[in-house]
C-alpha positions in Angstrom: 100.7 82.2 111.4 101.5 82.7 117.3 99.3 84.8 119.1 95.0 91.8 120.0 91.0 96.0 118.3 86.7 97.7 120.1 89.3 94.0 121.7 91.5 91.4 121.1 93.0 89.1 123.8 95.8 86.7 123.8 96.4 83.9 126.3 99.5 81.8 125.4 100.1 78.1 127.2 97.8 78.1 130.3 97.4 80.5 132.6 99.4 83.6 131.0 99.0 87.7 132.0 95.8 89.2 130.0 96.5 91.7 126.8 94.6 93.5 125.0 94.3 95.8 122.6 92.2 98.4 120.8 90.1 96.3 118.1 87.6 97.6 115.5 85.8 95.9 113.3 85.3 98.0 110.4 82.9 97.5 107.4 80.4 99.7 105.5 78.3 96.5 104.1 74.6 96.3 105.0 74.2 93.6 107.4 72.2 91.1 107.2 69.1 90.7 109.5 68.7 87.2 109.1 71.5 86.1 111.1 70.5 83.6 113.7 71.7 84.3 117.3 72.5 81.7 120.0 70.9 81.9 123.0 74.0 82.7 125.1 73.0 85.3 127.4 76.7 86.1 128.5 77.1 87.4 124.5 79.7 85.4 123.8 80.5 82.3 121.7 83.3 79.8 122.5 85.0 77.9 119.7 87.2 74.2 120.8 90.8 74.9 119.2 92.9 71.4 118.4 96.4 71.3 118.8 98.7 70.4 116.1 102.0 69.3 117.4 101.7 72.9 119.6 102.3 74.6 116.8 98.7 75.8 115.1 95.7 75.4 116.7 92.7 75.0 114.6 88.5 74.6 115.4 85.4 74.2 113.2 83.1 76.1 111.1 80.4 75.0 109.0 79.5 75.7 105.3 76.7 75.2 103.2 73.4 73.4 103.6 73.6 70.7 104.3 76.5 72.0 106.8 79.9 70.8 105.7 82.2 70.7 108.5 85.8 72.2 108.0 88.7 72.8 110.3 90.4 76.2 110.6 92.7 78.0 111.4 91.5 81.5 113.2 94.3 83.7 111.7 94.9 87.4 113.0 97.5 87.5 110.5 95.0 87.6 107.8 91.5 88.7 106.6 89.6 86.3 104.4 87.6 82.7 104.9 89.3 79.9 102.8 88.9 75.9 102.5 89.3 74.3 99.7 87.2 73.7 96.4 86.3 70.1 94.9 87.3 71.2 91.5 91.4 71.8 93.7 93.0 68.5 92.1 96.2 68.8 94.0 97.0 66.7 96.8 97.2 69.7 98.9 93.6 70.0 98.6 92.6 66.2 98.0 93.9 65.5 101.2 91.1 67.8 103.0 87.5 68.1 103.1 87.2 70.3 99.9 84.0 72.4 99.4 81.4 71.6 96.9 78.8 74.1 95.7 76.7 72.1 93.7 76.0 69.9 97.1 74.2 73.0 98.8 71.2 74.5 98.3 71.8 78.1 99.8 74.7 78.5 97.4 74.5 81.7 96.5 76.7 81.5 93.5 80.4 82.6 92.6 81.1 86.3 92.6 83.3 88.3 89.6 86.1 88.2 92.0 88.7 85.9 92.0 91.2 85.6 95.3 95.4 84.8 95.5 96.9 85.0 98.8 101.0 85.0 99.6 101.5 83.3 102.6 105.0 83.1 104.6 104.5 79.2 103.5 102.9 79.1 100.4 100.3 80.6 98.0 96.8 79.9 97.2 94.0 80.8 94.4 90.9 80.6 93.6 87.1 82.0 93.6 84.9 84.3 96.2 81.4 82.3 96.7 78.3 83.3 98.8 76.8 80.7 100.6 75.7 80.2 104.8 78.8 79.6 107.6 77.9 78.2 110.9 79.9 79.1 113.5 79.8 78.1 117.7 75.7 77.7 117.0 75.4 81.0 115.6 74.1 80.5 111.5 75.4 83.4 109.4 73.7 83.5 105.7 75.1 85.1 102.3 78.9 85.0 103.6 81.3 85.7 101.2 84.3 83.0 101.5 87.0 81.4 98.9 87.4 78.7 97.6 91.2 77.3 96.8 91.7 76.0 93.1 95.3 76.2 93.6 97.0 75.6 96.9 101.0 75.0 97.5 102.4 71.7 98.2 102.5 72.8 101.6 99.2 72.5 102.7 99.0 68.9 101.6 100.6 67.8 105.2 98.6 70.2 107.2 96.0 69.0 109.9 93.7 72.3 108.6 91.6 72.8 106.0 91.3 76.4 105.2 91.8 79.3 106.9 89.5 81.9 108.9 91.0 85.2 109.0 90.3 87.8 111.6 92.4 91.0 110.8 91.1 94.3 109.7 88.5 93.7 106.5 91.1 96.5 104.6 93.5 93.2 103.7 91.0 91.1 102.9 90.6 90.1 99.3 86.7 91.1 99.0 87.1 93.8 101.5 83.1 93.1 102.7 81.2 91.4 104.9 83.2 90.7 108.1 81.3 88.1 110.0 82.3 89.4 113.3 80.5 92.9 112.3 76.9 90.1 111.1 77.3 89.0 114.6 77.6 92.0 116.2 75.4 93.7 114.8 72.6 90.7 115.2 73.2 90.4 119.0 75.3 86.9 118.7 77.9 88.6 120.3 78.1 91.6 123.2 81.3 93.2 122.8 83.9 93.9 119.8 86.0 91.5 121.2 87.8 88.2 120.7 90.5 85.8 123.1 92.8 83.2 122.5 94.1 80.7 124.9 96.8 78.2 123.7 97.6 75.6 125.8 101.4 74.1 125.0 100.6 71.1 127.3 98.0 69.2 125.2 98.4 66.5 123.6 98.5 66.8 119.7 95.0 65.6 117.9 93.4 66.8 121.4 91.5 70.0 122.7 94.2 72.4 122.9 92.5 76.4 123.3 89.6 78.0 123.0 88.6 80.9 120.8 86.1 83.4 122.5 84.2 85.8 120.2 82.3 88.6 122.1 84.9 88.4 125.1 87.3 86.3 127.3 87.3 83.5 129.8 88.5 85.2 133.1 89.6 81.8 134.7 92.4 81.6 131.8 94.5 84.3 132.8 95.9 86.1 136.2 96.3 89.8 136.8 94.6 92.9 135.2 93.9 93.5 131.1 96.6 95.7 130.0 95.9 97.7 126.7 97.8 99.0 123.8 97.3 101.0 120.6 97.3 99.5 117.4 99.4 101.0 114.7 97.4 100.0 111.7 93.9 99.5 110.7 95.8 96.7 108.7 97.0 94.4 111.0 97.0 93.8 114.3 100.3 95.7 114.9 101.7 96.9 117.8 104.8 99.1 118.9 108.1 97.2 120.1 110.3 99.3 122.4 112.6 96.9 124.0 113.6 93.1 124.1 116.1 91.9 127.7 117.5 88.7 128.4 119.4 88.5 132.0 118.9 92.2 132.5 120.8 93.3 129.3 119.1 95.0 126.7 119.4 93.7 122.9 120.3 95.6 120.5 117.0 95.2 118.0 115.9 97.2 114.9 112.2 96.3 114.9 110.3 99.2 116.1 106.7 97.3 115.8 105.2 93.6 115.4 102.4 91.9 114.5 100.0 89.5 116.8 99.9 86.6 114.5 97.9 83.7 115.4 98.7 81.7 112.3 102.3 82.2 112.8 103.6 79.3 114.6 106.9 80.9 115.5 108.6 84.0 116.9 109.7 85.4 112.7 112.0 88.9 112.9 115.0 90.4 111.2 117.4 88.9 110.1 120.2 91.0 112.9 117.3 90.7 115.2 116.9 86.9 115.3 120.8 86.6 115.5 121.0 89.2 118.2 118.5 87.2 120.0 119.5 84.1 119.3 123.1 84.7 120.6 121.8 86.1 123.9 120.1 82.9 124.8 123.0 80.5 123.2 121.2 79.2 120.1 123.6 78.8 117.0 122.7 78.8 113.2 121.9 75.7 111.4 124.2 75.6 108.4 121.0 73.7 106.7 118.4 76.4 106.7 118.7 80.6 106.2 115.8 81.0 108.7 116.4 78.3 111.8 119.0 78.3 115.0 119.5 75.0 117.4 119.3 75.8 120.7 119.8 73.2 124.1 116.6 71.5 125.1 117.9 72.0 128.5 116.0 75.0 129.9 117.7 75.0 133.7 120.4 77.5 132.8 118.2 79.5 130.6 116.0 82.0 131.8 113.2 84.5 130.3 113.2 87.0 127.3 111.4 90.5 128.3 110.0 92.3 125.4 107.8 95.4 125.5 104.6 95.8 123.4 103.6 99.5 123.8 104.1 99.9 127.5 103.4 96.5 128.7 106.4 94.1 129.4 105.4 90.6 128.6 107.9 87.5 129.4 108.2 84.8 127.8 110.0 81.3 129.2 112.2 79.1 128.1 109.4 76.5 127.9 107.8 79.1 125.0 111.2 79.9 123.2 113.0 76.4 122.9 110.7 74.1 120.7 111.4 70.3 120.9 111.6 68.6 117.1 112.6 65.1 118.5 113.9 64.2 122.0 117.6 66.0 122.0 116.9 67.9 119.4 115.5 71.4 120.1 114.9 75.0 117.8 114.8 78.2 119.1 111.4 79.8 118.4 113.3 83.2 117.0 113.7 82.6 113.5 114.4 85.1 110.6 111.6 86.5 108.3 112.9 87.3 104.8 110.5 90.3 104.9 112.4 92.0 107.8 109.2 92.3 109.7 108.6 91.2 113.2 105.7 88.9 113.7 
C-alpha cells in the first residue's frame, strides 16, 4: 500500500525534499461535539510508525472501552478503519488482536451495512460497528469502523492488524464520518493536513516514522514545500509527465499515479515496469509475472527522475533496489495487473 489534499506531505527515508499537495477532507455528517482534544497547542498530533522489514510502516489506535490497542496501517490508498473481529476464525485473523464488541461498553452496536474490500493482496469482509477510537491522545466517540469476518490468507503473516485508511471518504465503504473532519472540526488538529516520514534505516520491530496529523515536522525534510493538484476527489492522484534515468527520457504510458502509503512498492504498467526496469539493468524473474532482479550493487547505478505535476522528485538507488537476502536484490518497479501507476 509507499508514500499527498486542504494537505498531505510525504517524507520518504530520512531527510527527503517536502511535497505536498492540495487535500480536502470532505464529509456532510454532523460532527460530533464530544470529541476530546489534546492539549497540543502546536494543533497537531504525532503518531510512532514501526517498521516492518522497510516495507509497511504501521502505529497504534485504540478501540473501545476499555481501549483495545491495535496496530495499523495509515493507508492513503484507502478510505475505511478495519481490524479484525473475534467471531474472524481464520488464522489470518487469529493471529492478531481481533476486536470484541461484547468486551466494551460504548459499543454502539453493528450498523445494516456490511463492508468487502479488494486489495492488490487480498480481500476482506465483514461488519460496520460504532463504537469510541483513540488516537495520539485525542478520544473520538461514535466512529464508525469494520470489523473483518473474512480476511485472505495473507494477512495471517502480517505484523498489522487492520488498516486505517486516509483517502477521500467517496471510496470508503460507509462514505461518513471521517475522523480527520471530528478532529478538525473539534480543535484536535489546526490545519487540513497530514505528513509521513519513513525512515529506510531502522531496524525492523523498531520506531521507523512518524505520522503527523494537523501538519509536519520541519526538521524531517530540506528545501521549500512544493505543491501539486490532485486529479481526483478519489484518491490521492496526481499527474505523471515524465520519468529519466542518466538523462534519457523513458518512454512511459502512465499519465497519472497514486500516493500510496500502503503500497510497499513502486506497482505500474506492465510496458512501464519493463521500460523501467531495462533502463536501470533489472531482468525478469521467470518465477513471478510482477517481479525483476536487479544487482544489489548500487555504485554503477544512479537516480530515477520522475515528475509529479511540475515537481521533479529523485529517487536513489538505495530507494529502487530492495534487498530480499544478502546477494539477492528486487527492483522496487514491479507490474500492477490493473495497469495503474501507484
Amino acid at each position: 500500500m509507499k508514500t499527498l489534499a486542504v494537505c498531505f506531505l510525504v517524507f520518504f527515508f530520512g531527510k527527503a525534499i517536502g511535497y505536498l499537495s492540495d487535500l480536502h477532507f470532505c464529509s456532510n455528517q454532523i460532527l460530533s461535539n464530544n470529541v476530546r482534544p489534546n492539549n497540543n497547542l502546536n494543533g497537531t498530533l504525532t503518531i510512532p510508525l514501526i517498521s516492518d522489514r522497510n516495507l509497511n510502516y504501521h502505529g497504534e489506535i485504540i478501540l473501545g472501552n476499555p481501549g483495545k490497542k491495535f496496530s495499523v496501517v495509515f493507508d492513503t490508498g484507502s478510505a475505511d478503519i478495519w481490524v479484525p473481529s473475534v467471531h474472524c476464525e481464520s488464522n489470518a485473523c487469529k493471529n492478531h488482536n481481533r476486536f470484541d464488541p461484547s468486551l466494551s461498553i460504548s459499543f454502539n452496536g453493528y450498523t445494516k451495512d456490511k463492508f468487502s474490500i479488494k486489495y492488490g493482496t487480498g480481500n476482506l469482509a465483514g461488519h460496520i460497528v460504532s463504537d469510541s477510537l483513540k488516537i495520539s491522545d485525542v478520544h473520538i466517540p461514535n466512529q464508525l469502523f469494520g470489523i473483518s469476518t473474512e480476511q485472505a490468507d495473507f494477512f495471517e503473516k502480517m505484523k498489522f492488524d487492520g488498516v486505517f485508511g486516509l483517502a477521500y471518504s467517496s471510496l470508503s465503504m460507509s462514505q461518513k464520518s471521517p475522523p480527520m473532519d471530528k478532529l478538525l472540526e473539534s480543535g484536535a488538529i489546526k490545519k487540513k493536513a497530514f505528513s509521513f516520514w519513513f525512515d529506510k534505516l531502522s531496524e525492523n520491530g523498531k520506531i521507523g516514522g512518524e505520522l503527523i496529523i494537523g501538519g509536519h515536522n520541519e526538521e524531517k525534510h530540506d528545501g521549500k514545500i512544493r505543491y501539486a493538484p490532485v486529479l481526483t476527489k478519489k484518491y490521492w492522484e496526481l499527474g505523471l509527465s515524465e520519468v529519466f534515468y542518466r538523462g534519457n527520457k523513458i518512454n512511459t504510458s502512465s499519465k497519472s499515479a497514486i500516493i500510496d502509503t500502503g503500497t510497499s512498492l513502486i506497482a505500474l504498467p506492465k510496458s512501464d515496469a519493463a521500460s523501467i526496469n531495462e533502463a536501470i539493468g533489472a531482468e525478469k524473474l521467470k518465477s513471478s509475472n510482477r517481479l525483476f532482479k536487479i544487482s544489489c550493487s548500487t555504485y554503477d547505478k544512479e537516480p530515477v527522475y520522475l515528475t509529479l505535476g511540475d515537481v521533479k522528485l529523485r529517487i536513489s538507488p538505495e530507494n529502487y533496489i530492495y534487498q530480499v537476502k544478502p546477494g539477492y536484490c528486487l527492483s522496487a518497479f514491479t507490474i500492477n495487473p490493473s495497469n495503474v501507476s501507484i
